[in-house]
N, C-alpha and C positions, 0 to 999 in steps of 0.2 A: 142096322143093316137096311131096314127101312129107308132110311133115311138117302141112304147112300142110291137104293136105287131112285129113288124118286127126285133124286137130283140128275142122274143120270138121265133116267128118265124124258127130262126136261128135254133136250133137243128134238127127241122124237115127238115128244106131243106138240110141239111149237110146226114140228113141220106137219102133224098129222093135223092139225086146227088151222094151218097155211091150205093143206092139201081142201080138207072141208068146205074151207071158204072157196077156193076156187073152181071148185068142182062139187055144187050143190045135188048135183044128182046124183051120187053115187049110192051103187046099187048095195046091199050086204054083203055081195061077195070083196068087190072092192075094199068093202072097209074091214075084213078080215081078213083078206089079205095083208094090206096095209100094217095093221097088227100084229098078223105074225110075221113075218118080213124083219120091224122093228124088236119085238120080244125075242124073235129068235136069236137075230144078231147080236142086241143086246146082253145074250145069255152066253153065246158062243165065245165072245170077244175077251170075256174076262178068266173065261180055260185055257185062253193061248195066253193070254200076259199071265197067268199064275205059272205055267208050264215054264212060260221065259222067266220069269222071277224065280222058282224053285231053284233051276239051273246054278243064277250067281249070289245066291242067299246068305250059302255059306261063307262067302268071300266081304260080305259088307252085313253084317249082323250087328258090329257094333254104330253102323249110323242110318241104320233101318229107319226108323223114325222119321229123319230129316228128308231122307228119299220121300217117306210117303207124304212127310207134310210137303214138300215142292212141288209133287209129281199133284197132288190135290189142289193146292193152289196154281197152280200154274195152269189146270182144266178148267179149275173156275176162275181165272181170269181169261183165260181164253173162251169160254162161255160169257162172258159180260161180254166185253172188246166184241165180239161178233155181233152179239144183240144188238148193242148201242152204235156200234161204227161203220160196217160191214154191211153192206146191203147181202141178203141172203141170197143166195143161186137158185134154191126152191121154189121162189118165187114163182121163177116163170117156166120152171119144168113141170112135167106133166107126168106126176102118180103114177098114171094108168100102165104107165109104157114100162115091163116089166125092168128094164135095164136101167132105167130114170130112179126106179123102185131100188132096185139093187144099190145101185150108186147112192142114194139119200139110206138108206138102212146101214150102209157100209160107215157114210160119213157119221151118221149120229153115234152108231156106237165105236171111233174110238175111242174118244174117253173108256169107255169100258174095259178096254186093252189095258190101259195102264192104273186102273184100278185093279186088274187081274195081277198087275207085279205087286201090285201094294198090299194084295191079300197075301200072297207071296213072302214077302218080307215077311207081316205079321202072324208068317205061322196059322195062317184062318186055311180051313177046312172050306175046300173050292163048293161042295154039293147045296149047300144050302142056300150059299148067297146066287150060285146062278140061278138058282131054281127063283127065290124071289127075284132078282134083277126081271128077267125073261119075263115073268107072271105080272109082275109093278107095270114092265113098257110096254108087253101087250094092253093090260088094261085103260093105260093110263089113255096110248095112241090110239083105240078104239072110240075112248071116251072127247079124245082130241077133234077125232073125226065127226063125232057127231056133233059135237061142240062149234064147231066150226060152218057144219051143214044146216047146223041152228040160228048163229049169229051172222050169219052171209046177209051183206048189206048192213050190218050195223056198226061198221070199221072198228072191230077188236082188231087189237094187235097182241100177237104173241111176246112182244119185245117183252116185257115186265116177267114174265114167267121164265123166258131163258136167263136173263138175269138173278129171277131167283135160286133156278139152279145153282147156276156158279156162287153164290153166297154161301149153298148149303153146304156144296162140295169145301170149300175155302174152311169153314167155321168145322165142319169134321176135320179136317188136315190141322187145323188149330188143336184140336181138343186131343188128340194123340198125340202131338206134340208137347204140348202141356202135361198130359197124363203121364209122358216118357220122362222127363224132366223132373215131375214133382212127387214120382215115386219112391225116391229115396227120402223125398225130408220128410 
């Protein structure tokens, strides 16, 4: 579960280490906001796609599996392809401006929507993983922010880290795939 948020994760803290860098002064209200904005959503996003997964569970239970390993790969490829290809739109918007906020908290946690189906499928009990997802991307975009308001002028790039995400997310989707598969022999 870990794992899962801290890949998720990943976008937030990529834009909270963008936001740092470009805005060296932010005060601590700022950068807690910032964090909860991203933990919150992050935490919310994955009760609506559990909620929508519950719904048509019972209807595809026999290729549950293959849903989640797609639904995982296909986040974390779309998590790489951004990194590497995609010039980011965060770039040059501006944190502070509370709707700028909304709109970057909104985009980083979809993914988390369709990991909420994917808990769904797998029958996982929604209370624990929100509670860690929420708590991981609070931490992690706090830590992002200061990270950022630390290395300002020293050209980190986030690229490498959203890419790690999507590896994480891929290599889970792998291993429950696997695990479904090689349960019988």
């Amino acid at each position: 579960m870990i794992a899962i948020a801290v890949g998720l994760a990943m976008d937030a803290f990529a834009v909270s280490v963008a936001s740092g860098l470009a805005y060296c002064s932010m005060r601590m209200g700022h950068t807690l906001r910032i964090a909860l904005f991203f933990g919150g959503f992050q935490a919310l996003m994955p009760v609506v796609g559990w909620l929508a997964g519950m719904s048509v569970r019972p209807y595809i239970v026999s290729i549950d599996h293959w849903i989640v390993f797609g639904i995982l790969s296909f986040l974390g490829a779309k998590m790489i392809y951004e990194a590497v290809i995609i010039k980011r739109a965060e770039k040059g918007a501006n944190v502070m401006n509370l709707l700028v906020l909304l709109g970057l908290a909104v985009a980083t946690s979809i993914d988390a929507l369709a990991v909420g189906v994917t808990f769904a499928f797998l029958n996982v009990v929604i209370v624990a993983p929100v509670i860690i997802i929420g708590v991981v991307t609070f931490v992690m975009s706090f830590a992002g922010v200061v990270i950022g308001q630390r290395c300002s002028g020293l050209g980190f790039s986030s690229t490498k880290i959203e890419v790690a995400g999507g590896v994480v997310l891929i290599a889970i989707g792998l291993k429950i795939l696997i695990e479904h598969i090689t349960k019988g022999i």
